[in-house]
Structures are given as structure tokens and as C-alpha cells.
VOGU-864524 format. One record per residue (C-alpha): x, y, z; residue in three letters. Coordinates in steps of 0.001 Angstrom, whole numbers, plus 500000, padded with zeros to 6 digits. Example, Ala and Ser with C-alpha at 12.3 -4.5 7.8 and 13.67 -1.06 7.14 Angstrom:
<pts>
512300495500507800Ala;513670498940507140Ser;
</pts>
This chain:
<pts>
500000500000500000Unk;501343503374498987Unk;501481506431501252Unk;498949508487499339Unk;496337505175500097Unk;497595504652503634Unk;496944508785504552Unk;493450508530502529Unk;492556505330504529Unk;493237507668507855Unk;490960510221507040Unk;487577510376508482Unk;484599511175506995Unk;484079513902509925Unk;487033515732508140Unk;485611515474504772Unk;482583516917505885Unk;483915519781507897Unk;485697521141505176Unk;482485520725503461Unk;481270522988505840Unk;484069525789505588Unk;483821525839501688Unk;479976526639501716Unk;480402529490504213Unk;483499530885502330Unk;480810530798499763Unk;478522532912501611Unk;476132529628501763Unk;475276527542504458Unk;475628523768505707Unk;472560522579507564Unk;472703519247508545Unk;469167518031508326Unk;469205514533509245Unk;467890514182512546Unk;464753515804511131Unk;464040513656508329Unk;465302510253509488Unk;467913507439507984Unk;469963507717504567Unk;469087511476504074Unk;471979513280502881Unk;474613515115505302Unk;474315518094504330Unk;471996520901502598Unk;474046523165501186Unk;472304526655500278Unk;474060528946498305Unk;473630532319496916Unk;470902532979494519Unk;468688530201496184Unk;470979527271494882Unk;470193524037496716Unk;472596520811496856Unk;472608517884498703Unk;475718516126499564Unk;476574513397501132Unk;479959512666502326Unk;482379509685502890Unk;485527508741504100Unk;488016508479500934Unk;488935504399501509Unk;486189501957502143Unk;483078505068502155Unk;479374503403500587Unk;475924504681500492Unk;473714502224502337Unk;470581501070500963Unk;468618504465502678Unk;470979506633501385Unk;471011504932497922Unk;467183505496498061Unk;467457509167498751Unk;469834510157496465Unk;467719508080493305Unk;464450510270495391Unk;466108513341495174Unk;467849512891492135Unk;464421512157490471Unk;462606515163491851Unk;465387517118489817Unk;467193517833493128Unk;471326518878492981Unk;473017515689494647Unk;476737515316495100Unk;478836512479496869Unk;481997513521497996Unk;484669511474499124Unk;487349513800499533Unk;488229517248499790Unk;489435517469496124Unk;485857516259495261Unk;484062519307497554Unk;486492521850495482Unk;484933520438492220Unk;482023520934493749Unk;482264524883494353Unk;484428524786491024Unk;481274524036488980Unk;479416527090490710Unk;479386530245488871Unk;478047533237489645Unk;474849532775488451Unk;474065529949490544Unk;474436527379487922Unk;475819523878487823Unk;478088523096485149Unk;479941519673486118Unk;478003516098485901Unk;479939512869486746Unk;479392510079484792Unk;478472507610487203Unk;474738507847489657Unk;476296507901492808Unk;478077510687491458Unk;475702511889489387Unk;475145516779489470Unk;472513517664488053Unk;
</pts>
């Protein structure tokens, strides 16, 4: 196992999500973690950014991180409504996040794969 795998493997999903946090309010958004409210597999966070954009994300530790069945459910919910989802693993993934904000409150990046999937 390299070093970049062993440090990635160390990192907790707490961290991930933090800096979650510290990008949306450098963003002038906000964070609000919902979950408690609306019950298992819900996303971790609601991010609300300027100009009334709203995006889901769920976050997970970089090595061995999975949606569970609830949260698979959620995100195909959400994503369905036409809902913004992201899953972010690390914190290169929550700056391509912010990266694909513009000014205007648009989304520009998609992944390729569901669990993935920006709309």
C-alpha cells in the first residue's frame, strides 16, 4: 500500500465533511445538517448557496466510504425530483464541487456515474 492510500485510509469522513462545511460558508452559503429531522439515509448536508441554489451532499471517508441502501434510496428520490446531489469522498471532490458554481448559481459539472451523478 502506497502512502497516498495509507493517509486517505486515515481520514475520516468527519474531516471530509467539515471542510464541506468551511467551503459553503466561504461561499457565503450555508451547511445545515438536516438529518435528525428527516430520518435514515438522508443526505449530510443541505448546502444553500447564493441565489437560492440548493445541493445535497453526502459525504464519505476516501477508503472503504458506501451509500447504504437508505441513502442509495434518497439520492435516486432526490435525484428524480430534479434535486442537485453530490457524493463527495474527499476534499478534492468538495472543490469540484464549488468549482462548477458560477456566479449565476448554475451547475456546470456532471459525473458520469449515479452515485456521482450533478445535476
Amino acid at each position: 500500500m502506497d502512502i497516498d492510500t495509507q493517509k486517505q485510509k486515515s481520514i475520516k469522513e468527519s474531516v471530509v465533511e467539515a471542510y464541506l462545511v468551511k467551503k459553503t460558508k466561504a461561499r457565503g452559503g450555508r451547511a445545515v445538517k438536516l438529518a435528525q429531522i428527516t430520518g435514515r439515509g438522508f443526505p449530510d448536508r443541505t448546502v444553500i448557496l447564493p441565489g437560492g441554489v440548493v445541493l445535497y451532499i453526502e459525504t464519505k471517508r476516501p477508503v472503504g466510504g458506501r451509500l447504504s441502501p437508505h441513502q442509495e434510496h434518497w439520492r435516486d428520490d432526490l435525484i428524480g425530483l430534479g434535486c442537485r446531489y453530490a457524493l463527495c469522498s474527499t476534499k478534492e471532490e468538495i472543490d469540484e464541487t464549488f468549482a462548477a458554481y458560477d456566479e449565476s448559481g448554475a451547475y456546470e459539472r456532471h459525473w458520469g456515474c449515479p452515485p456521482r451523478t450533478f445535476i
